[in-house]
N, CA, C and O atoms as CSV, one atom per row, in Angstrom:
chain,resi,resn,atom,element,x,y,z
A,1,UNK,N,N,5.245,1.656,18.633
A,1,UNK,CA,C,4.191,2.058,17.724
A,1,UNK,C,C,3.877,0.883,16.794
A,1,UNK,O,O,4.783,0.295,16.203
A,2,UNK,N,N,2.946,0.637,16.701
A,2,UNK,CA,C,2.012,-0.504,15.362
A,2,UNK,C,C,2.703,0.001,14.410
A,2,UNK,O,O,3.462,0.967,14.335
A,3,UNK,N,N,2.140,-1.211,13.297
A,3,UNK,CA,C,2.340,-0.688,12.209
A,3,UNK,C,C,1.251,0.257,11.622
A,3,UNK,O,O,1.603,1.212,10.930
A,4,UNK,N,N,0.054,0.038,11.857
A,4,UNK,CA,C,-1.385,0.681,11.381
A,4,UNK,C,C,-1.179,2.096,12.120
A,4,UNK,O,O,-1.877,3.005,11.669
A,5,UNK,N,N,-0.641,2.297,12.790
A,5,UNK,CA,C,-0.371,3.831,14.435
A,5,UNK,C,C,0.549,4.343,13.174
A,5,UNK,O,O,0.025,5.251,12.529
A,6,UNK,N,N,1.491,4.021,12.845
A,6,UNK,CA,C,2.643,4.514,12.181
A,6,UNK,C,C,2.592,4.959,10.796
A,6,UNK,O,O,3.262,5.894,10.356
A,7,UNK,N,N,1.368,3.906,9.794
A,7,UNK,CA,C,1.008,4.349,8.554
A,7,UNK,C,C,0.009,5.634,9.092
A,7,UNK,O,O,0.189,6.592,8.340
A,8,UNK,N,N,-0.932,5.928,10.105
A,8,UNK,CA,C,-1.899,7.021,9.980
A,8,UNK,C,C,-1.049,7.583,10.311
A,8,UNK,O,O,-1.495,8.730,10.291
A,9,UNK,N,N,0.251,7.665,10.735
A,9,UNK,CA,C,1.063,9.272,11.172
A,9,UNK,C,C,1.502,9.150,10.051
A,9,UNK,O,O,0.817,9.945,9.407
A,10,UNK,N,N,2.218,8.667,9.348
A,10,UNK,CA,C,2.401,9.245,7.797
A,10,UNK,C,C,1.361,9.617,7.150
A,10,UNK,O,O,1.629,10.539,6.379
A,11,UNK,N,N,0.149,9.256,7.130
A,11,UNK,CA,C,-0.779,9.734,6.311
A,11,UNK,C,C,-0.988,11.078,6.962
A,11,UNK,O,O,-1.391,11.923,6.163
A,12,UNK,N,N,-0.841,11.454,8.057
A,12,UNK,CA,C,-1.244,13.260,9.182
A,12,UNK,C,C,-0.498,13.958,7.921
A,12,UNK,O,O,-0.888,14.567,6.924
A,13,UNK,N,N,0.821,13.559,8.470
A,13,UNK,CA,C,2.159,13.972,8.102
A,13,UNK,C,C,1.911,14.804,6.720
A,13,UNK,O,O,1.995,16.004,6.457
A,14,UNK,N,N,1.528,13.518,5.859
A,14,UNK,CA,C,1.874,13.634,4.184
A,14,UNK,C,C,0.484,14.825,3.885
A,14,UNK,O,O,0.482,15.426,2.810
A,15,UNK,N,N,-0.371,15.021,4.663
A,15,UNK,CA,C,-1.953,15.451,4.380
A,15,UNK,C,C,-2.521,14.795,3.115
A,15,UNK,O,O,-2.857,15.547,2.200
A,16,UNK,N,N,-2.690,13.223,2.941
A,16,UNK,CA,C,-3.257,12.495,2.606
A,16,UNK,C,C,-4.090,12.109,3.353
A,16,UNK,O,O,-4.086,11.631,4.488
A,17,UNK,N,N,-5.354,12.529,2.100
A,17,UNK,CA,C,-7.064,11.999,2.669
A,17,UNK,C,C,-7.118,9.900,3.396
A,17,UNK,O,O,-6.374,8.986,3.040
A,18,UNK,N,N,-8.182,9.852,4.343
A,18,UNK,CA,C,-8.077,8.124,4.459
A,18,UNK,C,C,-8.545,8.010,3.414
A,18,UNK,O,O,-8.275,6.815,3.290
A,19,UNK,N,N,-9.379,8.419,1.906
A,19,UNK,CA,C,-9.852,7.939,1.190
A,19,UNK,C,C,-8.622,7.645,0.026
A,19,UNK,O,O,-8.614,7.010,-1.029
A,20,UNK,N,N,-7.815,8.264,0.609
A,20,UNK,CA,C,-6.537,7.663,-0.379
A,20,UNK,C,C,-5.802,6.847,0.110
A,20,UNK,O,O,-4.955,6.384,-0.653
A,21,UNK,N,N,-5.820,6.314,1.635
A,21,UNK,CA,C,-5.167,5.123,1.638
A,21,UNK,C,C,-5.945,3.890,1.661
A,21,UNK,O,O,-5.558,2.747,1.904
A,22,UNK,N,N,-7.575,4.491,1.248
A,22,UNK,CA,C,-8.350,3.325,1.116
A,22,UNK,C,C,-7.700,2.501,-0.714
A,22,UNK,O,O,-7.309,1.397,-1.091
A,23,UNK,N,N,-7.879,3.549,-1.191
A,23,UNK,CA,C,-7.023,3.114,-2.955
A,23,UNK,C,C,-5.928,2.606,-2.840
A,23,UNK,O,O,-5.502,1.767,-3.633
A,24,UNK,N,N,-5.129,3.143,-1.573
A,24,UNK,CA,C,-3.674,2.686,-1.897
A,24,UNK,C,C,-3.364,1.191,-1.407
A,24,UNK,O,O,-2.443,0.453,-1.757
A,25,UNK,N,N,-4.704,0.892,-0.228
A,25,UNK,CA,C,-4.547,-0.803,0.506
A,25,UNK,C,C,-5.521,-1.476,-0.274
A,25,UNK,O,O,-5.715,-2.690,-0.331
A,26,UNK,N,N,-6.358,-0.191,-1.113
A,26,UNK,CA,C,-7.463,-1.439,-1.704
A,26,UNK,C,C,-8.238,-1.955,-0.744
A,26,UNK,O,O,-8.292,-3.183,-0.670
A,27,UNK,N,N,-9.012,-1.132,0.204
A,27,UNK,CA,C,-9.969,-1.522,1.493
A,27,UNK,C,C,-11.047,-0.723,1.528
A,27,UNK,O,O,-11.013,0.327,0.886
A,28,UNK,N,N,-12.106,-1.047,2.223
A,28,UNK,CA,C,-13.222,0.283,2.615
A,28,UNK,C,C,-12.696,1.294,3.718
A,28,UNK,O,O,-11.477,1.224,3.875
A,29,UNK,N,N,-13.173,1.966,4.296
A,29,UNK,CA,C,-12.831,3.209,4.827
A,29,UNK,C,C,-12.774,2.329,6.197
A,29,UNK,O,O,-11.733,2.383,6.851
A,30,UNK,N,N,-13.744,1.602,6.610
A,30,UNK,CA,C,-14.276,1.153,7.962
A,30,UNK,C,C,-12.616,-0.330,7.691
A,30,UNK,O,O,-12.041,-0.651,8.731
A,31,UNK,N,N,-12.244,-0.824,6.686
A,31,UNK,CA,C,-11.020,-2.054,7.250
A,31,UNK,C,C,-10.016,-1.005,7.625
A,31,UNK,O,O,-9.268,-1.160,8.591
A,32,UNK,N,N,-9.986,0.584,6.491
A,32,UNK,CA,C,-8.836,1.257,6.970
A,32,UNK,C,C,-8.612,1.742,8.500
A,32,UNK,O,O,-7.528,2.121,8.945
A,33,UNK,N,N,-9.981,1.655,9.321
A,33,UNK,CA,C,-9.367,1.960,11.064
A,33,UNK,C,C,-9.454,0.902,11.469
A,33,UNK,O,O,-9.566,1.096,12.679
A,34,UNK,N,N,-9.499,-0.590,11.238
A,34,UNK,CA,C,-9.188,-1.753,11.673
A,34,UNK,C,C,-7.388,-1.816,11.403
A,34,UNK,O,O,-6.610,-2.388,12.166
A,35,UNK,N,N,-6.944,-0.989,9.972
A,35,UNK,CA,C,-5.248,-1.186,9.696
A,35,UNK,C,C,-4.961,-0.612,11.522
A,35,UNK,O,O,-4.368,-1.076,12.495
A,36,UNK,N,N,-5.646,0.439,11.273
A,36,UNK,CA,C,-4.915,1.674,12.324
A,36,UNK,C,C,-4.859,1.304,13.309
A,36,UNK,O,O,-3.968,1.671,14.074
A,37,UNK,N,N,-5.906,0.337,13.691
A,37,UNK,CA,C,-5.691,0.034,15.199
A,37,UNK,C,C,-5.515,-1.328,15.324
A,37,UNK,O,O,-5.823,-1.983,16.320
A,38,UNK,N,N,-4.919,-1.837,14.111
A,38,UNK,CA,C,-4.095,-3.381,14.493
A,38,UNK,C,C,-4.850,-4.317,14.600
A,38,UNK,O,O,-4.659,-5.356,15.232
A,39,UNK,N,N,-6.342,-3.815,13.596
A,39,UNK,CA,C,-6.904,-5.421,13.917
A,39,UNK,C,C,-7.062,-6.193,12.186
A,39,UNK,O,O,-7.574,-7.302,12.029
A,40,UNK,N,N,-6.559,-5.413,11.124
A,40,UNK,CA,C,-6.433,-6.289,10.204
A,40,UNK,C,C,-4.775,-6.440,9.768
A,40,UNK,O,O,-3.880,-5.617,9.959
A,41,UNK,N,N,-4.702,-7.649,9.182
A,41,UNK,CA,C,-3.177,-7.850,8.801
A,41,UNK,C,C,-3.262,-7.818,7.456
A,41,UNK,O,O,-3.980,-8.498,6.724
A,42,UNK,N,N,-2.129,-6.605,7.059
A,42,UNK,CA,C,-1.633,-6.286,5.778
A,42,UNK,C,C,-1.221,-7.094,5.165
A,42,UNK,O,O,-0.913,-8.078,5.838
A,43,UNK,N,N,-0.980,-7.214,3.734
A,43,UNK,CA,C,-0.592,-8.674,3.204
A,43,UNK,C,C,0.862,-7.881,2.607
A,43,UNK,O,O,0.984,-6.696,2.299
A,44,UNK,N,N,1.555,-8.616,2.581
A,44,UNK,CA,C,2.552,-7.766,1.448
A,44,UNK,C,C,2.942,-7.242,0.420
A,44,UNK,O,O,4.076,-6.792,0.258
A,45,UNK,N,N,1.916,-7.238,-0.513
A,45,UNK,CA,C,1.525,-6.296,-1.931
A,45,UNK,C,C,1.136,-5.412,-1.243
A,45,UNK,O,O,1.461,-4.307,-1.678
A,46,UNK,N,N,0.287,-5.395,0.109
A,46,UNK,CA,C,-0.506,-3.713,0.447
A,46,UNK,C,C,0.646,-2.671,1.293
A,46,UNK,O,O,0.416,-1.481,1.508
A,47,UNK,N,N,1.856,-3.351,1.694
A,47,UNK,CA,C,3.024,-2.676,2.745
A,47,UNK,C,C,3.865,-2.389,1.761
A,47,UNK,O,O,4.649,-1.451,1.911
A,48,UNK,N,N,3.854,-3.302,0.330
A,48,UNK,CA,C,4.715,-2.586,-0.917
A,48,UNK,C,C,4.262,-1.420,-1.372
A,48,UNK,O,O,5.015,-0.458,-1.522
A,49,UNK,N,N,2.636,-1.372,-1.711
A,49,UNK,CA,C,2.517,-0.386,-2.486
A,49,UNK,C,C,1.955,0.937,-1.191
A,49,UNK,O,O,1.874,2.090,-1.614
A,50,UNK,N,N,1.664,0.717,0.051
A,50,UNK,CA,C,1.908,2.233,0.607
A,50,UNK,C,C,3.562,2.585,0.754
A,50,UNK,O,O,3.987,3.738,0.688
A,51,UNK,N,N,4.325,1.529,0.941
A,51,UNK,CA,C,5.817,1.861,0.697
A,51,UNK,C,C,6.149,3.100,-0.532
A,51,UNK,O,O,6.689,4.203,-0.439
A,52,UNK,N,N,5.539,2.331,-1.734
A,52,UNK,CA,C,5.931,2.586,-3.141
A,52,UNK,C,C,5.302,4.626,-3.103
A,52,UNK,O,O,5.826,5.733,-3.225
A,53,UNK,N,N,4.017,4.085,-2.876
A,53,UNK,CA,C,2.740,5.615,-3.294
A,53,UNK,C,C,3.501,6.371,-2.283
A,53,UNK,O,O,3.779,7.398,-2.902
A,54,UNK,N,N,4.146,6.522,-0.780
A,54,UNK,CA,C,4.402,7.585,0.037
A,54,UNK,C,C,5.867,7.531,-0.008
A,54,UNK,O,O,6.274,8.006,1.052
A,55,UNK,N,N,6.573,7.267,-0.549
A,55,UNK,CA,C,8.065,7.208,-0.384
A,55,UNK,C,C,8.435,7.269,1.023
A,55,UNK,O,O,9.154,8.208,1.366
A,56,UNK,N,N,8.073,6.451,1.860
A,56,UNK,CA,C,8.374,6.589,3.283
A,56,UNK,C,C,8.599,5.322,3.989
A,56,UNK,O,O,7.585,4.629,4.071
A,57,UNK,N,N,9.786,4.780,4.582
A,57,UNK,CA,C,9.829,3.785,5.114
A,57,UNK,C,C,9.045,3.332,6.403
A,57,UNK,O,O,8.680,4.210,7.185
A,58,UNK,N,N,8.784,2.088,6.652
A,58,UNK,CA,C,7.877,1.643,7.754
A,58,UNK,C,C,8.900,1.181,9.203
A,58,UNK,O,O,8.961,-0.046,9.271
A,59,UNK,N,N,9.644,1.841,10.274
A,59,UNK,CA,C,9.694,1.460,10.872
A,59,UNK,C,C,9.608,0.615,11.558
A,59,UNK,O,O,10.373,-0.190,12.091
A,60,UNK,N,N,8.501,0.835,11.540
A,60,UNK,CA,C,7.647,-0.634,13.149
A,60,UNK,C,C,7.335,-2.116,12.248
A,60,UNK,O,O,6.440,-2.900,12.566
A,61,UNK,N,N,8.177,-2.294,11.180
A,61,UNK,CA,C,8.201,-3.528,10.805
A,61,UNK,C,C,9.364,-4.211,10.718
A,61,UNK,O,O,10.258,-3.989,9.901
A,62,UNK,N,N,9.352,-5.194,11.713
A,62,UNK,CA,C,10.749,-6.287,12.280
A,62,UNK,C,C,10.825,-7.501,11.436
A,62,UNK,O,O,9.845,-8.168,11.105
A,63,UNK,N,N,12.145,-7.763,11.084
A,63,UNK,CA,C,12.598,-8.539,10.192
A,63,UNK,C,C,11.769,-10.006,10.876
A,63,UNK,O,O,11.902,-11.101,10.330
């Protein structure tokens, strides 16, 4: 699983709107299904703070 595959199943999961993980990456609605389907790269302030806002760890991210 992506990482962008793995944040929208937490977002199913949590029943958080995409318009709240547009606030939470700080993106438009249209970069948030570019996260989802792996065509933009997260910077690491934006993998801290959906870390931080969903209390949920990210798997599909390798050291």
């Amino acid at each position: 699983m992506t990482v962008g595959a793995e944040i929208d199943s937490i977002r199913k999961n949590l029943g958080l709107s995409v318009i709240d993980m547009c606030n939470i990456f700080d993106v438009k609605e249209s970069e948030y299904f570019l996260i989802v389907r792996g065509q933009y790269k997260l910077s690491v302030f934006q993998l801290i703070m959906f870390i931080s806002s969903v209390k949920s760890p990210l798997k599909s991210i390798k050291n």
